[in-house]
C-alpha positions in Angstrom: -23.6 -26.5 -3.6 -26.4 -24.4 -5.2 -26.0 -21.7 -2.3 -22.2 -21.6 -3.0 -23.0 -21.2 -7.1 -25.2 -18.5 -6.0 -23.1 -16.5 -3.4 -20.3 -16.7 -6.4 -22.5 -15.2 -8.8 -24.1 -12.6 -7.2 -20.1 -11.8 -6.3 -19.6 -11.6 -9.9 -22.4 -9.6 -10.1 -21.7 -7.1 -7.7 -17.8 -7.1 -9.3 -19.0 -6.4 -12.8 -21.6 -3.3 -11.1 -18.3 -1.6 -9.6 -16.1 -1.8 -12.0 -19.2 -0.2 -14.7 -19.8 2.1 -12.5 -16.2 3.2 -11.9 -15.9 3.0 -15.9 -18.2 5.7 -16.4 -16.4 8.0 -13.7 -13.1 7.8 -15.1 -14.6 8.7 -18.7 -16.1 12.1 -16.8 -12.9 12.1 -15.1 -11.4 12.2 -18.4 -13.6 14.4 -20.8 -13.9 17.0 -17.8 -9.8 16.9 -17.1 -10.2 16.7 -13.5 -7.1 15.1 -13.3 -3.8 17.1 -14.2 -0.4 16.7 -13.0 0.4 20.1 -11.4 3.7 20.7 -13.8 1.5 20.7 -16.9 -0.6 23.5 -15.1 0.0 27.7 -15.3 2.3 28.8 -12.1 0.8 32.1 -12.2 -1.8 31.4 -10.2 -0.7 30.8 -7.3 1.2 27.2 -8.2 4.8 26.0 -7.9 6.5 22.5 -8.5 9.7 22.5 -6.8 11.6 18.8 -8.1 13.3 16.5 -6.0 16.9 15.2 -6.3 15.8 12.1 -4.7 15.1 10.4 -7.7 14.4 6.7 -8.3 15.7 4.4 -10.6 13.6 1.3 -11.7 15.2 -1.9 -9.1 16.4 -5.0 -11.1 13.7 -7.8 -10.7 14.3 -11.3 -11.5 12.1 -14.5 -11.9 10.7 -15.4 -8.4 12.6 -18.1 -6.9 10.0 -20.3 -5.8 7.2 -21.6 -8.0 5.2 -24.1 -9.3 6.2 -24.9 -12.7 3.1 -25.0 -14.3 0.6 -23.5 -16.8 -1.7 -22.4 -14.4 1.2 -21.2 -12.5 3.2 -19.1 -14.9 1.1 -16.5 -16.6 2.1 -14.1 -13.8 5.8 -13.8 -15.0 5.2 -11.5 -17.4 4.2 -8.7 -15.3 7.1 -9.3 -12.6 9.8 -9.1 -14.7 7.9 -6.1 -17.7 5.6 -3.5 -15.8 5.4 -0.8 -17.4 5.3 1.5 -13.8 8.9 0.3 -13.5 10.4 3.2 -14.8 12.7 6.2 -13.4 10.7 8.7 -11.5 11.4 12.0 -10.4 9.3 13.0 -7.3 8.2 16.4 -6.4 6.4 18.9 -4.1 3.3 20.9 -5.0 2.7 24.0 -3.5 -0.5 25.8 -4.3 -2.6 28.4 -2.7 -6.2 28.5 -2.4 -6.5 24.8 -1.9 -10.1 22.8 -1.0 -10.1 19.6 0.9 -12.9 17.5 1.9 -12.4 15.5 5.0 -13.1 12.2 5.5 -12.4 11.9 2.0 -9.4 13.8 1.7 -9.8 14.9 -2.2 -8.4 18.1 -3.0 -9.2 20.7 -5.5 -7.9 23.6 -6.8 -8.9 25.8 -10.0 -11.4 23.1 -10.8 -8.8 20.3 -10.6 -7.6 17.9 -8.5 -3.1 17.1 -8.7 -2.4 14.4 -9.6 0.9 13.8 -7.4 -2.2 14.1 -4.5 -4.0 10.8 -5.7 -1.2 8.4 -5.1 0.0 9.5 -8.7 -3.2 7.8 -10.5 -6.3 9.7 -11.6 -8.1 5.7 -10.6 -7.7 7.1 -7.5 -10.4 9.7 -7.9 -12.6 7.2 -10.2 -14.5 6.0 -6.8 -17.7 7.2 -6.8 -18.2 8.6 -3.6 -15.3 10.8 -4.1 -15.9 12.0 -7.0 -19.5 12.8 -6.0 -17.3 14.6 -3.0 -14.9 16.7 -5.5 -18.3 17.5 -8.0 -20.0 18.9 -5.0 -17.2 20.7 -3.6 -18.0 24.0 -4.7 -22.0 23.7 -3.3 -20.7 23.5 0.3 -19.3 26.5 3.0 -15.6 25.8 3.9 -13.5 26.4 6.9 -10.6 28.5 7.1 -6.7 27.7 7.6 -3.5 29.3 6.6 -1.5 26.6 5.8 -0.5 22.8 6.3 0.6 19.9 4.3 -1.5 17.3 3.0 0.1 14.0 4.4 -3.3 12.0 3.8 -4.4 11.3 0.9 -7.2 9.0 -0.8 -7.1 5.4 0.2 -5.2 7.0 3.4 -6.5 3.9 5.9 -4.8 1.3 4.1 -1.9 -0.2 5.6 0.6 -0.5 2.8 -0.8 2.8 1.5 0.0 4.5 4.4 3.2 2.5 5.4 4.8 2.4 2.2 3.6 5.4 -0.1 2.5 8.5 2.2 4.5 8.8 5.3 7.9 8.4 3.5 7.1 11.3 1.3 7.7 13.7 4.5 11.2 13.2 3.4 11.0 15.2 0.2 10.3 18.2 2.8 13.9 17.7 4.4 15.2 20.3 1.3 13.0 23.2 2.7 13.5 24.3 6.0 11.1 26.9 5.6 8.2 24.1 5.6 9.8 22.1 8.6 7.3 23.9 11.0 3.7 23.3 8.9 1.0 21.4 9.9 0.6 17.7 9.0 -2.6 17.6 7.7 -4.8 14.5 8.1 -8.8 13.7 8.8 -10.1 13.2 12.3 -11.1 9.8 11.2 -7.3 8.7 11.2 -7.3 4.8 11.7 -5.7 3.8 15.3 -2.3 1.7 13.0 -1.6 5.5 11.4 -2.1 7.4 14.8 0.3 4.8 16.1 2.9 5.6 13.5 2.7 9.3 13.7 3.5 8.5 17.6 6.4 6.6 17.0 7.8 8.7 14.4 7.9 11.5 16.3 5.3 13.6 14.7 2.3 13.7 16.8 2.6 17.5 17.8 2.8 18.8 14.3 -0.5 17.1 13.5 -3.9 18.9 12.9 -6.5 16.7 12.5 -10.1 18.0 10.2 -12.8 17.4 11.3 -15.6 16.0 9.1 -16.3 18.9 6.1 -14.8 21.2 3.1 -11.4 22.7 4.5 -9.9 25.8 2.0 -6.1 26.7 2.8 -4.5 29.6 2.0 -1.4 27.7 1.1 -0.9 24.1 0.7 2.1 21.8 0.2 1.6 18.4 -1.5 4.8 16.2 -1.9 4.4 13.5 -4.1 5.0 9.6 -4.3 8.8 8.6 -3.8 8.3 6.3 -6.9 5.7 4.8 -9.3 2.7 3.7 -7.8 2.8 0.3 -6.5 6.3 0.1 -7.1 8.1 0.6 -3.1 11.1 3.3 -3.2 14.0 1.9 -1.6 14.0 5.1 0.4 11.0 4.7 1.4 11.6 1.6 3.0 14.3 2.6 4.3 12.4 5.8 5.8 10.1 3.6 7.8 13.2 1.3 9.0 15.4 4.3 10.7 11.5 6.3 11.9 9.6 3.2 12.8 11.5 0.0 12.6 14.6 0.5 14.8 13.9 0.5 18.3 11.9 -3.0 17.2 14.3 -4.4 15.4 16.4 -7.5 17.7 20.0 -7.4 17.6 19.2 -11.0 17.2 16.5 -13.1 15.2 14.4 -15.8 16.3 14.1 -17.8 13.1 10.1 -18.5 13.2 8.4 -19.4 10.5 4.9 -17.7 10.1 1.8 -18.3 8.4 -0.1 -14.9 8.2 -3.9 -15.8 8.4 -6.7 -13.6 6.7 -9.4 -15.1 8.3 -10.7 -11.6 9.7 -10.9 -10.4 6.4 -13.8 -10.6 4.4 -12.2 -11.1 1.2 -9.4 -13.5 0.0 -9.2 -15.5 3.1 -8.6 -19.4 2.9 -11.2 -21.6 2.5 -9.1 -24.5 3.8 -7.5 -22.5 6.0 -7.2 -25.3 8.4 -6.3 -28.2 6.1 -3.4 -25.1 5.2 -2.2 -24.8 8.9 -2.2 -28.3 9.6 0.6 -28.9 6.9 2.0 -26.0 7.7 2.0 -27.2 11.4 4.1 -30.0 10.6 7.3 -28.0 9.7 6.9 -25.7 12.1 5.0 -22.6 11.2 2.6 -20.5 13.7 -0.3 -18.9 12.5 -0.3 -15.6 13.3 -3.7 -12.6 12.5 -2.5 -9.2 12.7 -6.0 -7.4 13.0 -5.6 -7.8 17.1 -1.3 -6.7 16.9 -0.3 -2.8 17.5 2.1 -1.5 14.6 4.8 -2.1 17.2 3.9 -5.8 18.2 3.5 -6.4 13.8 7.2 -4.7 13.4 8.8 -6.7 16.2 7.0 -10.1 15.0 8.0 -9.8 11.3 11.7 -8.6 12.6 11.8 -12.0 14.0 11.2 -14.2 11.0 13.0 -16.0 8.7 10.0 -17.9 6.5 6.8 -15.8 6.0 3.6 -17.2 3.9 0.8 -15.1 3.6 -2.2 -14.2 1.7 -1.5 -11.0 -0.9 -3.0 -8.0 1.8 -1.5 -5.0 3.5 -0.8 -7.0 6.5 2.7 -8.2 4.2 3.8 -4.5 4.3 5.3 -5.8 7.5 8.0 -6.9 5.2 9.9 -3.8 5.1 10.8 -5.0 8.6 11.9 -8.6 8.7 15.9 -9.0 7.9 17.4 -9.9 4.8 17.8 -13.0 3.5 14.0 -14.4 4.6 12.1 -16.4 2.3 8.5 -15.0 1.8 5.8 -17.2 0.0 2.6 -14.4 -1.4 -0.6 -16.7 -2.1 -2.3 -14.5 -4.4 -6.0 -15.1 -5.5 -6.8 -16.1 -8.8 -7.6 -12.8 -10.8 -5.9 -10.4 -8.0 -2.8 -9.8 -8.4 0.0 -6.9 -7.8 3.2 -7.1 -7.4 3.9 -4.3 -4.8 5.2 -7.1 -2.3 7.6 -8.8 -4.8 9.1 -5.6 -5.2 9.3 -4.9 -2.0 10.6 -8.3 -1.0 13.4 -7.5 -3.8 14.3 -4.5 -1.9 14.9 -6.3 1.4 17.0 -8.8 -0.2 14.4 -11.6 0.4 13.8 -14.7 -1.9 10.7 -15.0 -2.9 7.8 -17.2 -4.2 4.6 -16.8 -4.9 1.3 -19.5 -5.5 -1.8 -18.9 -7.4 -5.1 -20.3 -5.5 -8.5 -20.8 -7.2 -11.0 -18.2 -5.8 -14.0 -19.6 -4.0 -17.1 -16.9 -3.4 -14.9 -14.1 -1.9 -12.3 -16.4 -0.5 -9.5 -18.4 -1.9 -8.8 -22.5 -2.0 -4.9 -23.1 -1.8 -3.6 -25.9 -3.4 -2.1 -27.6 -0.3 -0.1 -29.8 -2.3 1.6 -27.5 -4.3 2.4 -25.2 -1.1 3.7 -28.2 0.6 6.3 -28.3 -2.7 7.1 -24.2 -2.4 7.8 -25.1 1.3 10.2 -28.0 0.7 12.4 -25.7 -1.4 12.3 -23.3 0.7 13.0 -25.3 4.0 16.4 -26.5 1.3 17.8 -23.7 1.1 17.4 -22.4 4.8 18.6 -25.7 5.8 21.9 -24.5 6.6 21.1 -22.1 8.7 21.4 -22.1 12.4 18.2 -22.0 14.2 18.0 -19.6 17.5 
């Protein structure tokens, strides 16, 4: 008991170090006005904006059907039905010349500043220390040479739903210039093996230039924008991946299973009870399924095949984007942690949708078996009726 009361504190501890820490880089951030969106800046110096028509327009969200109905249970409405990132968003492509990037990091700067339609479209994004000690220091160190390219990683680059969901969809804002249709896709050498996989089966792999570890200056480089508010999936991003990625996966016809995605590789908000969770689970017929050992093919295939999905909030639930309309998807989020960039993009698909708050425990989670075992019988009500394969 005492090492667990420790172990949680010194979590705490370390939580509350980060967050000061990244506190006082986002005040230099702001003082110092590191951060601009690249319409606000002068387009005489070697700078243009070009909009896109492929706007967005906020989706209509709706109470998540499956929940507990308690106090505990409820405080997360408010932010799925009133976010204040739902709004309409117009997308765009920088183009700017005389451009620094920093690989592994893949920070950019140019005149001083960094765009902010090149950190996901939030200055947090730069707010980590290590990358802003990488931007500060940028004009210290000797760069390498190129002509030109487009940046298609960005900061945060090796996460999953990052990558997935918010920067390889962008490439589609470059479909209105055909003069860029033959640049570089610019990425670090560092790319994780899921991202080198996608490139692959999107077709893109001999456009690629990889940089290697350093400061990188291009003569000319295009930045395209987020197809929508951060953390807030674009429809056409979604269904980007589908028609590039998803469709030589996808079965004509579904298999019905019910999975249980397991974190338990993960070093943070994994179950504690994981197997008191599986055994109930078990009983109505769920498999537990980990995705760190699954190509992006195998993942694709696997969530094109189910009809119920529970999971633990992560990047591994991205896979969504794949599975078929009408699924039901339960998101067990831990206390404290919470987004909801998978309701959203559960909404898109035409899922239903649930969610379950769990107590944290150290830097796992303990779900409330009992009250998952209730979110399950609804579900299981309403896919009742249909036929299993």
């Amino acid at each position: 008991m005492l090492n667990g009361l420790r172990h949680r504190l010194q979590a705490a501890y370390g939580r509350h170090l980060r967050e000061r820490v990244k506190s006082w880089t986002r005040r230099w951030i702001a003082f110092a006005g590191r951060v601009q969106p690249a319409s606000s800046l002068h387009a005489d110096a070697g700078l243009s904006v070009f909009v896109s028509e492929r706007g967005y327009r906020p989706i209509d969200v709706h109470e998540p059907e499956f929940r507990v109905r308690r106090p505990d249970q409820t405080a997360l409405l408010r932010s799925f039905l009133a976010n204040p990132n739902l709004r309409a968003f117009n997308p765009s492509v920088v183009r700017a010349e005389g451009v620094h990037v920093s690989a592994p990091e893949m920070v950019h700067r140019w005149h001083g500043v960094s765009f902010l339609e090149g950190l996901l479209g939030d200055p947090e994004n730069l707010s980590y220390p290590r990358l802003v000690i990488d931007f500060e220091l940028m004009p210290l160190r000797r760069s390498r040479a190129w002509p030109e390219g487009i940046l298609l990683a960005l900061p945060l680059y090796s996460n999953y739903y990052h990558w997935m969901v918010e920067l390889l969809p962008r490439l589609q804002l470059l479909d209105d210039h055909p003069a860029w249709s033959h640049l570089p896709l610019i990425v670090p050498a560092s790319l994780p093996p899921f991202a080198l996989e996608t490139l692959s089966l999107a077709g893109l792999t001999d456009r690629v230039v990889f940089l290697p570890n350093g400061l990188h200056r291009f003569d000319s480089l295009v930045v395209p924008s987020l197809l929508s508010p951060p953390s807030h999936p674009s429809p056409r991003a979604v269904d980007w991946l589908r028609t590039r990625l998803g469709k030589p996966m996808l079965p004509a016809d579904r298999r019905r299973r019910r999975l249980y995605v397991s974190r338990r590789d993960a070093a943070a908000r994994f179950a504690c009870n994981e197997t008191e969770v599986e055994a109930m689970l078990g009983r109505f017929g769920f498999e537990t399924v980990v995705m760190s050992g699954l190509s992006v093919e195998q993942q694709i295939a696997l969530f094109a095949s189910a009809e119920v999905i529970v999971g633990i909030h992560g990047a591994s639930l991205t896979n969504l984007a794949f599975t078929e309309s009408g699924a039901c998807v339960i998101e067990l989020f831990q206390e404290a942690w919470f987004t909801n960039a998978f309701y959203h993009l559960a909404t898109i698909r035409g899922h239903h949708y649930g969610y379950l708050v769990c107590p944290r425990q150290g830097a796992g989670l303990v779900v409330p078996v009992d009250l998952l075992e209730t979110l399950i019988l609804q579900v299981l009500t309403m896919t009742s009726a249909m036929p299993r394969a």
